[in-house]
N, C-alpha and C positions, 0 to 999 in steps of 0.2 A: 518729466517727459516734455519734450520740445511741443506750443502750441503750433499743431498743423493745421490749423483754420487760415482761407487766406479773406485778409480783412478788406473792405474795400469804404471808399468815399466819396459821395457823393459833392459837390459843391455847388450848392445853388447860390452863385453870386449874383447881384444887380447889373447893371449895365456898367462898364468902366467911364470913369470922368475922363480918364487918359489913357495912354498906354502904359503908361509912368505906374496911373494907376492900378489898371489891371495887373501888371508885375507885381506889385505890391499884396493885393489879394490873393494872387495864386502861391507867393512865396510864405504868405502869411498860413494859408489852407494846408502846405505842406508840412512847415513846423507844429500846425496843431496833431493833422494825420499822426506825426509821429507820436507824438504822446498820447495817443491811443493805438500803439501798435498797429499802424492800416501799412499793406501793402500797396497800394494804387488809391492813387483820387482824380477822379476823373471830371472836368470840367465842362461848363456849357459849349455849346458852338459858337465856331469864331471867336472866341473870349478874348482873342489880341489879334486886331483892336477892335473886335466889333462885329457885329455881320451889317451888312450893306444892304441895303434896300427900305429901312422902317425910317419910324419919325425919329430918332437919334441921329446924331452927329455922330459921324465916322469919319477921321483922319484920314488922307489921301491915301496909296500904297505906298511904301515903303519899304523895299526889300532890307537895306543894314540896319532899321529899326526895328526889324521882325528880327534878324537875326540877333542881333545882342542882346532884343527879350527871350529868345529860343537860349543863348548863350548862360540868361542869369537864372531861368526857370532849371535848367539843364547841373548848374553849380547846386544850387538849392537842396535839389533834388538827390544828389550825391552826397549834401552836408546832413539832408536829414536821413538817408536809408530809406526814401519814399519814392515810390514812380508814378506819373503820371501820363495822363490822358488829355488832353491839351490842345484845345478847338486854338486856331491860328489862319491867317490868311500866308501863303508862299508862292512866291513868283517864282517861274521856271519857263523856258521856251517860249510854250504855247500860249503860254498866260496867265492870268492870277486864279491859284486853286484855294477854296475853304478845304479844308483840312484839320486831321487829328492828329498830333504826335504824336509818340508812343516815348517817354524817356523812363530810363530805366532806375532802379533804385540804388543803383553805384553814380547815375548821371552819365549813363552811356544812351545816346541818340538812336534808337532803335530804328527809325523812319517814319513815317506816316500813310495813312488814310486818306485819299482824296475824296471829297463828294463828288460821287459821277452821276446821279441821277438830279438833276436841277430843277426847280421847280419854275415857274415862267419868272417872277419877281426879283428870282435871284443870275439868271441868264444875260443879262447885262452885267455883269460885275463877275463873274468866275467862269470856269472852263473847267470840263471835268480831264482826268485823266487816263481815263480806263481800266485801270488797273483793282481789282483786289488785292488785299492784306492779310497775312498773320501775325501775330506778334505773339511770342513768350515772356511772361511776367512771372519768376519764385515757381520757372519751372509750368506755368500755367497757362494754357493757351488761350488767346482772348482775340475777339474780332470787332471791328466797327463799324457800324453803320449810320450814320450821320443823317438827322432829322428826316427830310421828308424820303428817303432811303428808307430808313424803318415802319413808317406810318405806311408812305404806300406801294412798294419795293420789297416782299417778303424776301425774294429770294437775295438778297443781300443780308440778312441775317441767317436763311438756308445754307449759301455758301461757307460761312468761316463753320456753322457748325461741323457740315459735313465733311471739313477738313478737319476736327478733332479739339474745336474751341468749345470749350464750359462756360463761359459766359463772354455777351458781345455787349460794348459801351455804346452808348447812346445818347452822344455829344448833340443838343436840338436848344429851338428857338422857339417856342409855341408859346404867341399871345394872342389874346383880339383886339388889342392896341382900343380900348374905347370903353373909356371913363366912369359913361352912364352902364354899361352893363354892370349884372348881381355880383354877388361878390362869388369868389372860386366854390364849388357845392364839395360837399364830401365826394371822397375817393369812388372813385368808378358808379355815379350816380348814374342812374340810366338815361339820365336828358342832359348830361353835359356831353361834350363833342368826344368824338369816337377814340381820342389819342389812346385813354388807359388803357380801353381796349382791346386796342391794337396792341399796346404793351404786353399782354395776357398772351392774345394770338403768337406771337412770334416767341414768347418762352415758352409757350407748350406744343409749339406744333414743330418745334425744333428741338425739346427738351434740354433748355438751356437757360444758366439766368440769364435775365436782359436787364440791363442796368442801363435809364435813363434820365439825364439830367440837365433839367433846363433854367435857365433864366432865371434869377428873383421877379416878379411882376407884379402889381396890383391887381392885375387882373391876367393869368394866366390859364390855358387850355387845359394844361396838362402840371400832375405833379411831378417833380422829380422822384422816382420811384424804382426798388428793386423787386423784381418777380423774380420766382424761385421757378424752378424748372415742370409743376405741376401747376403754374397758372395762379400762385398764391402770392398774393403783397406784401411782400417781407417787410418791407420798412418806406415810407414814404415823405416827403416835405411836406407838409400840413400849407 
């Protein structure tokens, strides 16, 4: 009997040295997914090349250096039977949007996610686009809503549900960027910052997984984490 479980993956990478590198990580994340049978792996925000505004270095824009990272993640992806979820910067018109892929696991470009609700920090550097998304994954409808979207933006996780999505990704960037703080506390401690939370609130008040996944950090907010559609921490980055 055919396993009908749909598998998913999380990736919590570090910051990219390059873009070079970042393609490297994400191609690398995929040929493992496969060898654990995952349907989708879903990646940090802006993971190519970067999100803009912290104390990293981030490479100028570059639209054909986005696209031929879009081009080799998109091959990959088709080579291993894996799709992904895929934080990206994309110019268009208006201007530069953070953004989610969505590529499929034959390597067909499904579209993307713009982040429309922007936080002050990051309003110098993107533009939103107004637009919501659906996307189908193995037959599975999925939504996204992009870090500070999820945290303080419910109704962008309300919306893909209410349109017939089982679980929304949650491509984010949550650090306190600062050295001397404690080290990360256990999972949903009551005195660490609201994010897991939040995580809880939007897969149960929507009855949906919410799969969030952020940053490697030394000192991060938030863990990369899956909640199940009763509010329960299915699996987490430690």
């Amino acid at each position: 009997m055919p396993d009908e479980r749909f598998r998913v993956a999380l990736a919590t990478l570090p910051v990219p040295e390059s873009v070079e590198d970042g393609v490297r990580r994400v191609t690398g994340a995929l040929r493992d997914a496969a060898e654990h049978h995952v349907a989708v792996v879903c990646f940090p925000e802006a993971y190519l090349p970067g999100l803009r505004g912290f104390a990293w270095p981030v490479p100028p824009p570059d639209q054909r250096r986005q696209e031929e990272a879009l081009e080799t993640v998109r091959a990959a992806a088709g080579a291993c039977g894996v799709a992904a979820v895929l934080g990206m910067e994309w110019e268009t018109p208006p201007g530069l949007h953070n953004v989610a892929f969505v590529v499929s696991g034959t390597g067909d470009v499904l579209g993307y996610q713009a982040k429309n609700q922007l936080p002050v920090e990051e309003a110098p550097h993107y533009v939103p686009d107004g637009q919501r998304r659906l996307f189908t994954v193995d037959d599975v409808p999925i939504g996204i809503a992009i870090c500070h979207e999820g945290w303080r933006y419910p109704e962008t996780v309300r919306w893909a549900a209410a349109r017939g999505a089982k679980i929304v990704f949650h491509p984010s960037l949550t650090t306190g960027e600062d050295a001397a703080r404690t080290a990360p506390r256990p999972w949903g401690d009551p005195g660490a910052p609201y994010y897991e939370k939040a995580m809880i609130g939007r897969a149960v008040e929507n009855t949906v997984y919410f799969a969030s996944v952020n940053y490697a950090f030394a000192q991060q907010d938030a863990a990369t984490s899956l909640i199940g559609p009763d509010g329960e921490c299915l699996a987490y980055q430690p």
